[in-house]
Structures are given as structure tokens and as C-alpha cells.
C-alpha positions as CSV (number, residue, x, y, z in Angstrom):
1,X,66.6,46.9,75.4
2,X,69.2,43.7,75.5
3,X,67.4,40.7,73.2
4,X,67.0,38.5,76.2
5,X,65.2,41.5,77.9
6,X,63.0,42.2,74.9
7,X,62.5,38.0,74.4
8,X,61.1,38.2,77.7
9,X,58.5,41.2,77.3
10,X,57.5,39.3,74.3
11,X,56.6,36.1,75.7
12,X,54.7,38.3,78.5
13,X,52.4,40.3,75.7
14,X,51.9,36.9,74.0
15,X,50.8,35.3,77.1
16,X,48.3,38.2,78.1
17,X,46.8,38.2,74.5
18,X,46.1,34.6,74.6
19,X,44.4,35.4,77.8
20,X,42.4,38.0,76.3
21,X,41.3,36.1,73.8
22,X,40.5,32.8,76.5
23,X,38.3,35.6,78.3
24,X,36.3,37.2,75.8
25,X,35.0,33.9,74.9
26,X,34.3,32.6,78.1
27,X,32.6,35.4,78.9
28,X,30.5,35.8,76.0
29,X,29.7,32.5,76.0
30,X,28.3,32.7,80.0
31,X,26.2,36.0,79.0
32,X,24.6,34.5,76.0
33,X,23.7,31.3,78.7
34,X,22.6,33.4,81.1
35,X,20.2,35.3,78.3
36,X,16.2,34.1,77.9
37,X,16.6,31.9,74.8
38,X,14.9,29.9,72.6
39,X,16.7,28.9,70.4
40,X,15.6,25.1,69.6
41,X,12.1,26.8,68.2
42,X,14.8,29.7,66.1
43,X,16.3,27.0,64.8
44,X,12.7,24.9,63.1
45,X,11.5,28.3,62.3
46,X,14.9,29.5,60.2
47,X,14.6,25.6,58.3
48,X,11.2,26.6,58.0
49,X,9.5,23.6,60.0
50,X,7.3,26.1,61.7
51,X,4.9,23.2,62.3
52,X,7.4,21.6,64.3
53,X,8.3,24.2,66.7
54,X,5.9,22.6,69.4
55,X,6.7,18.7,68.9
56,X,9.1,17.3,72.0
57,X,10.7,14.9,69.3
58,X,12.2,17.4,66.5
59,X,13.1,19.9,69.3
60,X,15.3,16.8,71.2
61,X,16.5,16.3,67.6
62,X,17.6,19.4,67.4
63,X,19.0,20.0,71.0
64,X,21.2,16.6,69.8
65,X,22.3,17.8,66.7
66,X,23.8,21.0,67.8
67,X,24.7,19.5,71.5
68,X,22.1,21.5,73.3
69,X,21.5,18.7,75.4
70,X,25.0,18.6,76.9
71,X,25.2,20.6,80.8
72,X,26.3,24.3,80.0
73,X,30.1,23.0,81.6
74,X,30.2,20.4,79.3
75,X,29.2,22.1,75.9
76,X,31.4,25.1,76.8
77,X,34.8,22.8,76.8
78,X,33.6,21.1,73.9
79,X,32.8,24.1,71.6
80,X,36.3,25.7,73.5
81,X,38.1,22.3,71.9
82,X,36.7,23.1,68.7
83,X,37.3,26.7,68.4
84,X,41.2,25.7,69.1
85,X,41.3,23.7,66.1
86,X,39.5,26.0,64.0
87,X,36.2,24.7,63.9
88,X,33.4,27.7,65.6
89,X,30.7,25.5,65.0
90,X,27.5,25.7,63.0
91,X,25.6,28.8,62.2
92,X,21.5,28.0,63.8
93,X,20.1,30.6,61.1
94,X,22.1,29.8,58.3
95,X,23.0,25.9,58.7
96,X,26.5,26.6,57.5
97,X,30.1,26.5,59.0
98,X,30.5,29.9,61.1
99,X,33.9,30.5,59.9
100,X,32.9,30.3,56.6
101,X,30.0,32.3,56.9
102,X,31.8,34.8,59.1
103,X,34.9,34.4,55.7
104,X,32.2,35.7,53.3
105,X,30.9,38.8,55.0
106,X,34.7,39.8,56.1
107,X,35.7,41.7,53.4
108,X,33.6,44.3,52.6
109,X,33.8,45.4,56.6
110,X,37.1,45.7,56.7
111,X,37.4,47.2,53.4
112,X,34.9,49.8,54.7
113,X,36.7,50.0,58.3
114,X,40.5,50.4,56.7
115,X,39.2,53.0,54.7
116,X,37.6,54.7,57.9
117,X,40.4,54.2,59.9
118,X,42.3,56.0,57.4
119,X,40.3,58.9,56.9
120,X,39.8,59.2,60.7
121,X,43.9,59.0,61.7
122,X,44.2,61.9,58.6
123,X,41.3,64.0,59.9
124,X,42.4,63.6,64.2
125,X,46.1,65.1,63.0
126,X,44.9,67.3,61.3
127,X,42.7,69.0,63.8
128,X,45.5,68.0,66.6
129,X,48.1,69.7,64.6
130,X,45.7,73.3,64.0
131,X,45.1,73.2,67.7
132,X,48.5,73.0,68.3
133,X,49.3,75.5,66.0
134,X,46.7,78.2,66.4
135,X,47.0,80.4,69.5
136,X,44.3,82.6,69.3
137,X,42.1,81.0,72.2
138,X,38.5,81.4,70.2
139,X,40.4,78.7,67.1
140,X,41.6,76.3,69.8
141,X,38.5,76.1,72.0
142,X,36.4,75.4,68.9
143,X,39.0,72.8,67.5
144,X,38.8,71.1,71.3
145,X,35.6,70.9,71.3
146,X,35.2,69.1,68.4
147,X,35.9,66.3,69.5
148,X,33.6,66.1,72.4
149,X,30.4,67.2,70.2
150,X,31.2,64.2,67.9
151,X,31.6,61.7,70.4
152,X,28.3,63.1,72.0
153,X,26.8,62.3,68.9
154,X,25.4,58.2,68.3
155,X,26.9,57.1,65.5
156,X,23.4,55.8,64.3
157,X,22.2,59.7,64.1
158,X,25.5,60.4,62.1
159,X,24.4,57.8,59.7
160,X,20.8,58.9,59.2
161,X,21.9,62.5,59.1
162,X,24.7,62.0,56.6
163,X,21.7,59.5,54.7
164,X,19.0,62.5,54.5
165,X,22.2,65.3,53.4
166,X,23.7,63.4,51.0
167,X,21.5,61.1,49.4
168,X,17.7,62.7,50.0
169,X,18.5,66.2,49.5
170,X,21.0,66.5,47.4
171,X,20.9,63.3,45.7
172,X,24.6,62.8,45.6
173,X,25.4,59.4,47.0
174,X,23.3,56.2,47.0
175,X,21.4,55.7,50.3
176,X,21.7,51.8,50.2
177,X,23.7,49.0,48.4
178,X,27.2,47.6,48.0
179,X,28.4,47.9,44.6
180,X,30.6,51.1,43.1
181,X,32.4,53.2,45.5
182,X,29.8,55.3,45.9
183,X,27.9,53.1,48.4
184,X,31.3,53.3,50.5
185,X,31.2,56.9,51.2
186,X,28.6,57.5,54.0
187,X,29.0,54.3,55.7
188,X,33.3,55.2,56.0
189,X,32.4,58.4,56.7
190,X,29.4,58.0,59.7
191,X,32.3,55.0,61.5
192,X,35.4,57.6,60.5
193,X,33.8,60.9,63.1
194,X,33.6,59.0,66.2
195,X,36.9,57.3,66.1
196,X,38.9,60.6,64.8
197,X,37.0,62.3,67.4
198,X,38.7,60.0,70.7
199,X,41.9,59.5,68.3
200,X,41.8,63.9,68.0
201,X,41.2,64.1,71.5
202,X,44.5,62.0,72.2
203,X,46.7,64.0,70.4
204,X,45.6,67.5,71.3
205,X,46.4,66.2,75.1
206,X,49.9,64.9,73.4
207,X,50.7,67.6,71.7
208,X,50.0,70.0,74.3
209,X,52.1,68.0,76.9
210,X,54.9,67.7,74.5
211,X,54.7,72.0,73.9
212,X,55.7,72.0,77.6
213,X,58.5,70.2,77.5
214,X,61.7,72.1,78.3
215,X,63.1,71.5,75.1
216,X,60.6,72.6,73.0
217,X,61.4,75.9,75.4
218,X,64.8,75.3,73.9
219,X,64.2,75.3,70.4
220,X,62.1,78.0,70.6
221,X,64.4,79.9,72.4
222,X,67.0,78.9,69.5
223,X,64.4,80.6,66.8
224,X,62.7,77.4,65.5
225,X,59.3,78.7,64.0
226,X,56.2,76.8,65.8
227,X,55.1,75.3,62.7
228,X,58.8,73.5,62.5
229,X,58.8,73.0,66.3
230,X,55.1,71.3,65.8
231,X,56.8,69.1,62.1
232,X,59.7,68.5,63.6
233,X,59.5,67.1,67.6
234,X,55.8,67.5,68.8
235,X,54.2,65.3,66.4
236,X,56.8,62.5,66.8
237,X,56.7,62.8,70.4
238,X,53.1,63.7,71.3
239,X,51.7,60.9,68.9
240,X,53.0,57.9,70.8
241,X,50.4,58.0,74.0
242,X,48.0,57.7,71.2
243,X,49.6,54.7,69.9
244,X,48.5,52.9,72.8
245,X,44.5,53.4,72.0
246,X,45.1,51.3,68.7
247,X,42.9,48.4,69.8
248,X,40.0,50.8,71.0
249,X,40.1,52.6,67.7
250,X,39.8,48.7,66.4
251,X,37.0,48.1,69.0
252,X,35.6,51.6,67.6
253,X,35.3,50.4,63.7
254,X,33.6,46.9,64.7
255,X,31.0,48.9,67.1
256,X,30.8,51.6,63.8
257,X,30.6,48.5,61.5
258,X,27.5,47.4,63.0
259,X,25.5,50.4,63.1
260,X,27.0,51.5,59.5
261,X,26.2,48.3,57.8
262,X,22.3,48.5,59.2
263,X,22.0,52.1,58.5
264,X,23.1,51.7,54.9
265,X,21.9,48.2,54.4
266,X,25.6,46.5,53.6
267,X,25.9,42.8,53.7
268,X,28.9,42.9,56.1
269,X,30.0,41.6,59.5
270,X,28.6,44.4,61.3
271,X,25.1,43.3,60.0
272,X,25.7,39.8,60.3
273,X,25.9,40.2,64.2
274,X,23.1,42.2,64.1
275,X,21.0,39.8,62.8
276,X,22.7,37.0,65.0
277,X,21.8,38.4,68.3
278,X,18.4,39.3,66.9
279,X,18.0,35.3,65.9
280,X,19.9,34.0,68.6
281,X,22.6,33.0,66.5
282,X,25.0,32.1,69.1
283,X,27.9,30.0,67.8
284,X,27.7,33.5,65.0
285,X,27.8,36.0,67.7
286,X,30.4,33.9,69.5
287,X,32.5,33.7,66.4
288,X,32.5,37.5,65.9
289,X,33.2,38.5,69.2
290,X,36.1,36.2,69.0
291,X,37.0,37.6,65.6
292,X,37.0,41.4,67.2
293,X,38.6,40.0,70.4
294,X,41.3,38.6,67.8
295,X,41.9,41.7,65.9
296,X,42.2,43.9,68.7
297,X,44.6,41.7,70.9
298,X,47.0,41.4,67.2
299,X,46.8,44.7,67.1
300,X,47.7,46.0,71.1
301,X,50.6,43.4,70.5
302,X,51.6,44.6,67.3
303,X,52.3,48.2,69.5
304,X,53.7,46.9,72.7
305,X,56.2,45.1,70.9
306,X,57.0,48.5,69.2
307,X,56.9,50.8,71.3
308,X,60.3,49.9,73.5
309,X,61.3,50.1,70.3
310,X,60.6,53.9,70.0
311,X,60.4,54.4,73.8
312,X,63.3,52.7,75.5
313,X,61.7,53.7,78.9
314,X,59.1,51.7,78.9
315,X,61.3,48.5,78.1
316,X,63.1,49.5,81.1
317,X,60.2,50.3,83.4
318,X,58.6,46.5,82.3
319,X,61.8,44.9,83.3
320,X,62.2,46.8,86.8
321,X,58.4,45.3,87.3
């Protein structure tokens, strides 16, 4: 792609994740509006003023001191003008700034979710590339069907499964808690098998395409053994559709994050939603949501700006559009 031509598919991504990120918080904010709430008698109860939860004055002090009283059109631009410049406005449970709160929790999830990521892009090649490689049929349909059992499978059964195994019959790993790496093993583990599962899934269907290609025909032809053909060209090639399901596998780690972190009891971000929603903790739940909107719009645009990059074609089929 000529640099003006790439400038221009740049600005385009840029423009579509800033939209992304303008709808995900609009719309979260009309669904939690549209939800039954109280959240003026949540907010006494959390500072512990239960015996105000029924006075008209302390809830109108409330509803003034967190803008409740504004029309849903108003409030929406004003907490939209504060979450451009930073600010997402303060926690009803907690009383603290949601960014901060949010800052606190963030990095033991995604200490946990890096670490499943990891294990889950290691385990999906890995059963990719045996599928690919295998020929007897009996090994490949039990290889492609993993995949679809463990996406079958809730992730919060995984978790209590993984919990009775591991830490109530054998007594190996800790059930509950955050300190050691020991506590870090079932929770990476129980968000790792759904997302290698869809990430597997990907690349068997790439790999298989790619094994059709006429020139794999060709270098077989030319005496290449499959295990180089596979090495060589089909993992290169076949991997790249996959690529493209980045910012689900993202998506997949916060939903796994959530489930994980109230299965095993870890004070992370996952739990801290939980508990939001649950409260009706709104400018938290907003604040998330925005955070996970953020993370998976960086990265979608971290791989459409590299992917012309490894697939000229689709520079040039952006620019015929």
C-alpha cells in the first residue's frame, strides 16, 4: 500500500473505533436507565444511613449530589463531558472516584487474563496444528470436536469443576485468595478453555483452507513432508483469519474475568462489576464497560492496521471501497 493510501485506512479505523467507543457508552447508559432502579435508597444504605432511606429530604440530597435530579438527556451529556476529560464520575457503593477505583482492581485481572490469553493461543495451535497434521479421521474428529464440547460448557461449571478436582480432592491448589501463584492457576485456567476453544476452532478452519490451496499441492508434489508444509506455509497463512477475532478473544477474557474472579473469590475487575450491577453501581458499571469497549477497540485497531501489512489485498480491496 502507497503511505497516502495507508494514511487514509488509518484515519478510517480511528474514526470507527471512536465510534465504538461513543456507542457502547451510550448504550449502556440508556439500558441501565431503562432498568427498575433504586438507586437513591442503594446509595443511604451503602453510607449506612439506613434510617434515612424513607426521608424525601436526604434522598433529594442525594439525587443533587450525584445529579440524579437532572432529565436522563441532560445528565447523559454531562457525564459524556466528563468522561472525555477523564473524569467517570463517582462510585454510589464505594464513594470514591471510579477511575480510581476501577485503577486498583486492574491489575490483578489483567495479570490473570494475559496469562490466560497466553495459555489459550499455545493450547488452540497446538490442537490446530495435530488436526492438521493427523490424518487418521478417528484423531481429527476428536481434535474438532473439542472445541465445540468446551464452548458447550459455561465457564462457571469449568470453574467449580476445576475448584472440586483440584483443590477438594486432591488438595493441590488453593480454592480461594489472591496471593502466591498458586491462586492464579484455576482461575487462568477456567477463562483460558473457552477462548482456546473459539481461537482452535479458527484455525483448524484456516489451516484446512490453507491445505487446499494449489500450492500446498505444489510443494507436496515437490516432496515437502506435511509436518514442514504445516511449519513452513499453513501456519503463517491459515493464522491470519484468526487474527481478525482478537477483540472477541478480548471480549472473551473480560466475560471469563467475571465469572473467574466470583468463582475463586479474587478482588479484581471481573468481581467489581459483579458487585456493581448487583448494587446498582452505575457510573462503575459504566466505567467498565467503557474500559472493555476501550480494550477491545485498541486492540481490533492494533490488527487492521497490521494486517495490509501482511495482507496487501485487503489494503487494496479497502481502497477500491
Amino acid at each position: 500500500m502507497n503511505p497516502k493510501g495507508y494514511a487514509v485506512y488509518i484515519a478510517k479505523r480511528i474514526g470507527q473505533a471512536a465510534l465504538v467507543l461513543w456507542a457502547a457508552y451510550t448504550v449502556t447508559y440508556v439500558i441501565l436507565n431503562l432498568l427498575p432502579k433504586n438507586v437513591e435508597q442503594s446509595i443511604l444504605v451503602a453510607r449506612g444511613m439506613q434510617e434515612a432511606v424513607g426521608d424525601p429530604n436526604a434522598i433529594a440530597q442525594v439525587r443533587a449530589e450525584f445529579g440524579l435530579d437532572e432529565s436522563p438527556v441532560r445528565h447523559y451529556f454531562t457525564v459524556l463531558f466528563a468522561a472525555l476529560h477523564g473524569d467517570l464520575g463517582t462510585s454510589y457503593q464505594y464513594g470514591s472516584n471510579v477511575a480510581s477505583l476501577i485503577a486498583t482492581r486492574l491489575g490483578m485481572t489483567i495479570s490473570v487474563s494475559l496469562l490466560a490469553v497466553l495459555l489459550a493461543v499455545a493450547v488452540a495451535f497446538v490442537l490446530a496444528f495435530a488436526a492438521s497434521y493427523f490424518r487418521q479421521k478417528t484423531i481429527r474428529a476428536v481434535l474438532q470436536a473439542l472445541p465445540t464440547l468446551s464452548v458447550s460448557v459455561p465457564t462457571f461449571w469449568i470453574g467449580l469443576l476445576l475448584m472440586q478436582v483440584f483443590s477438594f480432592w486432591l488438595g493441590l491448589l488453593p480454592s480461594i485468595g489472591q496471593s502466591g501463584w498458586k491462586t492464579m492457576v484455576l482461575p487462568v485456567i477456567t477463562m483460558a478453555i473457552p477462548v482456546s476453544a473459539m481461537l482452535s476452532r479458527l484455525l483448524m478452519d484456516g489451516f484446512d483452507n490453507v491445505l487446499r490451496e494449489p500450492f500446498i499441492v505444489a510443494a507436496k508434489a515437490h516432496g515437502f513432508s506435511r509436518r514442514s508444509i504445516i511449519v513452513s506455509h499453513v501456519i503463517k497463512n491459515g493464522s491470519l483469519p484468526a487474527l481478525t477475532m482478537l477483540g472477541l478473544i478480548v471480549g472473551g477474557t473480560v466475560n471469563g474475568a467475571i465469572v473467574a474472579e466470583t468463582v475463586f473469590s479474587r478482588q479484581g475487575v471481573g468481581l467489581l462489576i459483579q458487585q456493581a450491577v448487583q448494587n446498582q453501581d452505575f457510573p462503575v458499571v459504566q466505567g467498565v464497560v467503557l474500559l472493555a469497549a476501550a480494550a477491545f477497540v485498541v486492540v481490533n485497531l492494533v490488527v487492521d492496521l497490521i494486517y495490509p501489512l501482511l495482507d496487501p489485498r485487503i489494503s487494496q480491496t479497502s481502497k477500491e471501497v
